[in-house]
VMD Tcl script that builds the backbone (N, CA, C; Angstrom):
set m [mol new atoms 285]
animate dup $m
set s [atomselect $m all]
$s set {name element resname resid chain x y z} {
  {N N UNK 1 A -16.385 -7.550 0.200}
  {CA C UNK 1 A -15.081 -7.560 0.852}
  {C C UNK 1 A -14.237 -8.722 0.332}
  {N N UNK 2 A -15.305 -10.015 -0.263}
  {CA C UNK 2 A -14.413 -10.825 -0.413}
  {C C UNK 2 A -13.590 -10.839 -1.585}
  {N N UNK 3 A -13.866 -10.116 -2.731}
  {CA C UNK 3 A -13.384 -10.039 -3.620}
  {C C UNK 3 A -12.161 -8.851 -3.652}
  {N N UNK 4 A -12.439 -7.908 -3.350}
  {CA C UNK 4 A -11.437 -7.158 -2.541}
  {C C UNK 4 A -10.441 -7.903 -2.223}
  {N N UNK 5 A -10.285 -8.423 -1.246}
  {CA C UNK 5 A -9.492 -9.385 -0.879}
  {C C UNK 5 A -8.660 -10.460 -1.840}
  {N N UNK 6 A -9.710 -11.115 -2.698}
  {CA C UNK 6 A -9.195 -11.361 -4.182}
  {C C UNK 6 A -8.180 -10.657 -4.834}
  {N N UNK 7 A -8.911 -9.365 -4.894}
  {CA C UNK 7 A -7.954 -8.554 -6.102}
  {C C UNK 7 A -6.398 -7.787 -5.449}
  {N N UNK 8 A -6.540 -7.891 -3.749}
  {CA C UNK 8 A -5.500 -7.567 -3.324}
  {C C UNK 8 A -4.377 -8.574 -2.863}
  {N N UNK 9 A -5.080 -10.068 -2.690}
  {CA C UNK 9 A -3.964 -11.279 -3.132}
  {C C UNK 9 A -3.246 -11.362 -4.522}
  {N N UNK 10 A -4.081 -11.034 -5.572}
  {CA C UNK 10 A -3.673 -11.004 -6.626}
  {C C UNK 10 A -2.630 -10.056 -7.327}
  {N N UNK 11 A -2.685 -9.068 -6.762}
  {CA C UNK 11 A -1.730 -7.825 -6.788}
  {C C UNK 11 A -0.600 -7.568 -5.830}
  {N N UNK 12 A -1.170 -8.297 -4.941}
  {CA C UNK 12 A 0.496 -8.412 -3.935}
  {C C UNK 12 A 1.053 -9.693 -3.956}
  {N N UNK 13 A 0.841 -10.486 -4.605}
  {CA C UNK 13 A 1.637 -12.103 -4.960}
  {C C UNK 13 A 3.147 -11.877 -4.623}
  {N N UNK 14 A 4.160 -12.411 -4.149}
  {CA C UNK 14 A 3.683 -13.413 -3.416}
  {C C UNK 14 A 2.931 -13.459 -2.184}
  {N N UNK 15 A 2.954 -12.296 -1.418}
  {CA C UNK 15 A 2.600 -12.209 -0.048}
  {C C UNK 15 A 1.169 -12.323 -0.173}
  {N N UNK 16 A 1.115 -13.003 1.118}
  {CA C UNK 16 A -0.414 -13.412 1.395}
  {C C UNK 16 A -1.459 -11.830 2.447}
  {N N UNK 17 A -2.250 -12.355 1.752}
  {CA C UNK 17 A -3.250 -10.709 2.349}
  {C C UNK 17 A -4.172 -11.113 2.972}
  {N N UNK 18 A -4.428 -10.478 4.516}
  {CA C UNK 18 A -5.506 -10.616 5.114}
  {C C UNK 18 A -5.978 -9.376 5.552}
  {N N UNK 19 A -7.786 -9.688 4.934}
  {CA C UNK 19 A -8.308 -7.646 5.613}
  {C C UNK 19 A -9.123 -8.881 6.780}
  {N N UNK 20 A -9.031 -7.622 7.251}
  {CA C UNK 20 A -9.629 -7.545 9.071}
  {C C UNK 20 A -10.506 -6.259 9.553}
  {N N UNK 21 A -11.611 -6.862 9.570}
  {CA C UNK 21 A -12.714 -5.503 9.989}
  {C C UNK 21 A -12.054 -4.474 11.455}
  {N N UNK 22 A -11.838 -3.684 11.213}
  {CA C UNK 22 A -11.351 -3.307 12.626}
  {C C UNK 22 A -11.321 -1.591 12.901}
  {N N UNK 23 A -11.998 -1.329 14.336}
  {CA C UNK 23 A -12.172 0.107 14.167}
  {C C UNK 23 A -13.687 0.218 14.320}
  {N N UNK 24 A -14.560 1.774 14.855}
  {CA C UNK 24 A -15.456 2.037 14.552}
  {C C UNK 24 A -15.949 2.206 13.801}
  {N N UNK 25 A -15.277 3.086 12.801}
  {CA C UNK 25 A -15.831 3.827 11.511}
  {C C UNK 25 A -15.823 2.722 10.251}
  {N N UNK 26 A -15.625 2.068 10.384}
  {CA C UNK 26 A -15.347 1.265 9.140}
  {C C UNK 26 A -14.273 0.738 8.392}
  {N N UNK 27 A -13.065 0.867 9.713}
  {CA C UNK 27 A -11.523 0.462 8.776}
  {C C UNK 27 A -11.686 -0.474 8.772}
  {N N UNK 28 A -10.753 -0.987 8.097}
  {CA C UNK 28 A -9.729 -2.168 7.753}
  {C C UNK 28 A -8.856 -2.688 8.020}
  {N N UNK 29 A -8.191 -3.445 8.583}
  {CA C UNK 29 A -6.370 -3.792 9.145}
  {C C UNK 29 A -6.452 -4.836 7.841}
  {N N UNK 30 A -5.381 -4.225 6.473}
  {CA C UNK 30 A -5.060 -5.077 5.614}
  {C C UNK 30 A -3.421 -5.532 6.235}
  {N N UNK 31 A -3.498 -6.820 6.239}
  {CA C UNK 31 A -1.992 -7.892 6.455}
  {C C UNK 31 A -1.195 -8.164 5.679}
  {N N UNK 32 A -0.440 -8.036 5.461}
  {CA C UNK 32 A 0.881 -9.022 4.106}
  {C C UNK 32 A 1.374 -9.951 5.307}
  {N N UNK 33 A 1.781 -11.336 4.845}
  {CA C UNK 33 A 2.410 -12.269 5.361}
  {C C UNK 33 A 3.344 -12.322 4.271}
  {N N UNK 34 A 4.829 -13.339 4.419}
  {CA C UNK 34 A 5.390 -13.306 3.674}
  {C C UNK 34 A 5.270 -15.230 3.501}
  {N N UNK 35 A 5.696 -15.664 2.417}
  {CA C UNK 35 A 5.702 -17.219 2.826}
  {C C UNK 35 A 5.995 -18.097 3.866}
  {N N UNK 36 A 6.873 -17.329 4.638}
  {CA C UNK 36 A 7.157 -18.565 5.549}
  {C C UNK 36 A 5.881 -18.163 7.280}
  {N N UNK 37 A 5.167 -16.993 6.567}
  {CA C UNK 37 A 3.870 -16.577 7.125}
  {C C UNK 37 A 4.414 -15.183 8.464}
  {N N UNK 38 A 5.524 -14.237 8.308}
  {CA C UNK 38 A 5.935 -13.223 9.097}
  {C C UNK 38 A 5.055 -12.253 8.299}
  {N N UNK 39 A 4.557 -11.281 9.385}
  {CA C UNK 39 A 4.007 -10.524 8.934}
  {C C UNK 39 A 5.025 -9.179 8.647}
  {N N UNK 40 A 4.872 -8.695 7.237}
  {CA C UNK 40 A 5.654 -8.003 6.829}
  {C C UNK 40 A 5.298 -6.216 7.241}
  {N N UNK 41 A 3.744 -6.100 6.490}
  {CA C UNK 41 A 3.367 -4.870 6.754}
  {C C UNK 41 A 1.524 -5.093 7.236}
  {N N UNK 42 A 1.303 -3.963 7.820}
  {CA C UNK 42 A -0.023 -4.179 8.380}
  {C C UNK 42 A -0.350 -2.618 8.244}
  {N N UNK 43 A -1.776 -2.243 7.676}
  {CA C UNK 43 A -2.152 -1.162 7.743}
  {C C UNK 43 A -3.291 -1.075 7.844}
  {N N UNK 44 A -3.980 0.061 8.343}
  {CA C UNK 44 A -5.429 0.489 8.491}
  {C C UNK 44 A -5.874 1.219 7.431}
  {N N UNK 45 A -7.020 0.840 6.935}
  {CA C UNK 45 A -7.549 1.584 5.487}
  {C C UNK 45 A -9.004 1.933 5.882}
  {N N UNK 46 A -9.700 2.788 5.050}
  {CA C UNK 46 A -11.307 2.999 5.360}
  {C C UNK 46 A -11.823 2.034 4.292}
  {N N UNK 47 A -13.187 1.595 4.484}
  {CA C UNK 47 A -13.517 1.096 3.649}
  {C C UNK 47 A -13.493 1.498 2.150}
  {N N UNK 48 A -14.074 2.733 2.470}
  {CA C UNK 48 A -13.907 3.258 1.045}
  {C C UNK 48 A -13.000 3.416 0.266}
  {N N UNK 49 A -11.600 3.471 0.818}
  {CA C UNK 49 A -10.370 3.349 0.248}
  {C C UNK 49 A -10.390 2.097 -1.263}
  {N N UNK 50 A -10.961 1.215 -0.029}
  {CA C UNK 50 A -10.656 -0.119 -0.758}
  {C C UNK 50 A -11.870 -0.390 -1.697}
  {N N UNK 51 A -13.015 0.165 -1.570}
  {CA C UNK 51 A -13.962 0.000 -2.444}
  {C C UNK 51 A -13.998 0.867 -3.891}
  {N N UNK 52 A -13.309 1.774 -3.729}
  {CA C UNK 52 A -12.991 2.496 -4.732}
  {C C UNK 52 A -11.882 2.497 -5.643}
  {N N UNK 53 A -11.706 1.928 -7.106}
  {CA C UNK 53 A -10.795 1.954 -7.698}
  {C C UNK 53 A -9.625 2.278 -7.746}
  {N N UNK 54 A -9.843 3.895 -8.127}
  {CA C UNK 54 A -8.545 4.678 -8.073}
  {C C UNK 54 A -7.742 4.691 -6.311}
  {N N UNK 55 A -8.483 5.001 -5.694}
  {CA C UNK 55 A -7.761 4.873 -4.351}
  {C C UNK 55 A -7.427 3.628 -3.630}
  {N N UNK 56 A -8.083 2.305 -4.705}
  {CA C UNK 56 A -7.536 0.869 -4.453}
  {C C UNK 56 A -6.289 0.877 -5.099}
  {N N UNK 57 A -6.301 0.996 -5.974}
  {CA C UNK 57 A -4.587 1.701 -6.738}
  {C C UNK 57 A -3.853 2.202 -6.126}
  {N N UNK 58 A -4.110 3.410 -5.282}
  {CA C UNK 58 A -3.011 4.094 -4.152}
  {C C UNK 58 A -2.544 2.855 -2.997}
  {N N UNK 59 A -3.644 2.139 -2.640}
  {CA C UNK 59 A -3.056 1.755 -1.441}
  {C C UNK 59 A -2.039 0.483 -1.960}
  {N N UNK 60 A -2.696 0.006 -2.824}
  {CA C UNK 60 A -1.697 -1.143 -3.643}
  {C C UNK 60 A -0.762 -0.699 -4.375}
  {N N UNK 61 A -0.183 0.300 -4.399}
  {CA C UNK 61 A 0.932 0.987 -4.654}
  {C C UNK 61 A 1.737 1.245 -2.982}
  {N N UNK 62 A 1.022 1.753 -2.435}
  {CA C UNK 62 A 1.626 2.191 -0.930}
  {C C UNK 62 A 1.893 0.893 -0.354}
  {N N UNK 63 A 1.290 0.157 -0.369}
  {CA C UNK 63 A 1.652 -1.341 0.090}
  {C C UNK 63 A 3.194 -1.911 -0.518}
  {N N UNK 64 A 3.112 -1.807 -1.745}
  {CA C UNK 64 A 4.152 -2.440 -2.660}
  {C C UNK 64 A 5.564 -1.484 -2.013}
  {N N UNK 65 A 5.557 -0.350 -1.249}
  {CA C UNK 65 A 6.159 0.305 -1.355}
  {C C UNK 65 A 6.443 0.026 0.238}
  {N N UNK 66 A 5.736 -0.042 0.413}
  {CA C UNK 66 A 5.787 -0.455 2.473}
  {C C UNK 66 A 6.536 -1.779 2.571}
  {N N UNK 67 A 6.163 -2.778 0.971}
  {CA C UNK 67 A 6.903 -3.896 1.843}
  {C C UNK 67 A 8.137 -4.023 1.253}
  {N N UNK 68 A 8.611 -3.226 0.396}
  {CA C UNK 68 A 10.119 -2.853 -0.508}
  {C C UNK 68 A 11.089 -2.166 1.026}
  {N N UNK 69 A 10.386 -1.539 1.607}
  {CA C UNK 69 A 10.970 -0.564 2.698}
  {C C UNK 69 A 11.719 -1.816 3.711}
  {N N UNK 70 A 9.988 -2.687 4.226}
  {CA C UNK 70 A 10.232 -3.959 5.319}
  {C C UNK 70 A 11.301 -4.848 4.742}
  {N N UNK 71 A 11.465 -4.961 3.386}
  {CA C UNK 71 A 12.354 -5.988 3.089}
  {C C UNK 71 A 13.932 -5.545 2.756}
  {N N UNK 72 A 14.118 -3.617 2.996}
  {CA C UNK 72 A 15.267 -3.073 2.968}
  {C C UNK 72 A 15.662 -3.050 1.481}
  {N N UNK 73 A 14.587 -3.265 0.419}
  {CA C UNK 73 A 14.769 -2.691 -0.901}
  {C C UNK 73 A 14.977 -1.388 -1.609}
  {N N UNK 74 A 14.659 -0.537 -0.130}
  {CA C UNK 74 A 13.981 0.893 -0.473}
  {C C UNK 74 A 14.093 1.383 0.428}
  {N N UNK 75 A 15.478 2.723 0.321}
  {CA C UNK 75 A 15.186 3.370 2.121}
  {C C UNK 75 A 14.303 4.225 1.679}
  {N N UNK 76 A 13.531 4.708 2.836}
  {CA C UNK 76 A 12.681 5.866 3.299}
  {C C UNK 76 A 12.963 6.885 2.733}
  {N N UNK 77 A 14.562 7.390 2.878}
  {CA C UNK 77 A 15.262 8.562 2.319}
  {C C UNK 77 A 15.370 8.445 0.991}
  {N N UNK 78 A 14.970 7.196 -0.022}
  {CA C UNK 78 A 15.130 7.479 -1.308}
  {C C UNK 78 A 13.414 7.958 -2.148}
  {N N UNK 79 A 12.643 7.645 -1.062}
  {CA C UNK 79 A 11.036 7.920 -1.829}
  {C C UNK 79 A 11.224 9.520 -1.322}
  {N N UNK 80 A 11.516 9.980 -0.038}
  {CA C UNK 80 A 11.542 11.499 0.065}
  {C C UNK 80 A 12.279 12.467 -1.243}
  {N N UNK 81 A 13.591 11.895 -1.401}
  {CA C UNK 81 A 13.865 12.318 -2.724}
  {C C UNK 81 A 13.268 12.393 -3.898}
  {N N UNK 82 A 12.762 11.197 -4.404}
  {CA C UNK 82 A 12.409 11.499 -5.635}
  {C C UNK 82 A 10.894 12.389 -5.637}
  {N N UNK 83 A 10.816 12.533 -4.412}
  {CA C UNK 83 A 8.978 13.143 -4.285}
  {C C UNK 83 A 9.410 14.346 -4.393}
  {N N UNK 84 A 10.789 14.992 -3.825}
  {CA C UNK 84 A 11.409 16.178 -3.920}
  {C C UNK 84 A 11.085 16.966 -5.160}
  {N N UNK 85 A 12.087 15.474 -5.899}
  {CA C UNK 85 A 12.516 15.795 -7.364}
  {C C UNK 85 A 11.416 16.421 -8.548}
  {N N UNK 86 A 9.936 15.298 -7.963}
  {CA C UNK 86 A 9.144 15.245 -8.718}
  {C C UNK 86 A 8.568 17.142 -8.725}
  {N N UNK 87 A 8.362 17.357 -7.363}
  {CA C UNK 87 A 7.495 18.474 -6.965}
  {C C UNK 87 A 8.441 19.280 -7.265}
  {N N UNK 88 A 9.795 19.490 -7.483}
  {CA C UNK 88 A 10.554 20.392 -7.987}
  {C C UNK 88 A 10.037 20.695 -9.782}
  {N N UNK 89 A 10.126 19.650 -10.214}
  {CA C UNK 89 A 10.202 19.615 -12.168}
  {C C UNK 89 A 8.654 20.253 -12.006}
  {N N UNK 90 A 7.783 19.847 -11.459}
  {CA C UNK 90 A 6.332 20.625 -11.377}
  {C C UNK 90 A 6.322 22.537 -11.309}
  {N N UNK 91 A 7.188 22.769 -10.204}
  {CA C UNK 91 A 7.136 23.920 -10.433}
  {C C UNK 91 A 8.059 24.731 -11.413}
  {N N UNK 92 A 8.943 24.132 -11.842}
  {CA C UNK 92 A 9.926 24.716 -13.060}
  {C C UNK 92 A 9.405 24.500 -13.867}
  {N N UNK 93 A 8.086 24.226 -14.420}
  {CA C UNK 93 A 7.454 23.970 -15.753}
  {C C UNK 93 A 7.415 25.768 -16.561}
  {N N UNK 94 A 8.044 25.260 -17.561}
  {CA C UNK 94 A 8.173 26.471 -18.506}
  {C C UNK 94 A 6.725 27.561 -18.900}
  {N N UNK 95 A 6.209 28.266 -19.091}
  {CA C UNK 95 A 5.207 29.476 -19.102}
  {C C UNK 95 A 5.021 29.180 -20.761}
}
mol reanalyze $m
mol bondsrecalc $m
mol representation Tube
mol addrep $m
């Protein structure tokens, strides 16, 4: 866990990261603080989320994206769009 923790300070710089055992099954409450120590975003993950590469990638993407939202970098209504956009060009793919 502790390294985990490592690699998810390291990837969310500046904000500070705290995981927190929490839950029956085995979640997680991962924290972002921001420097002056407000907590920005807080989420629940399974362990396995975080133990696993590729889906350590998703959430450190979803994070980056949660705290673009908290900090009003990024409305809500602009990730629905481009997810639109994306799943649109998917199905117009030429035969």
């Amino acid at each position: 866990m502790e390294s985990i923790s490592l690699l998810l300070n390291e990837a969310l710089s500046p904000y500070q990261v705290t995981l927190t055992p929490s839950g029956t099954k085995g979640e997680c409450l991962v924290t972002l603080k921001n420097r002056s120590g407000a907590i920005m975003v807080e989420r629940a993950f399974n362990q396995a989320q975080l133990a696993d590469k590729r889906q350590l990638t998703d959430v450190v993407d979803g994070l980056h994206r949660d705290v673009m939202i908290a900090e009003g970098r990024l409305e809500p209504c602009v990730i629905a769009a481009l997810r639109n956009l994306a799943r649109d060009k998917v199905m117009t793919v030429p035969n």
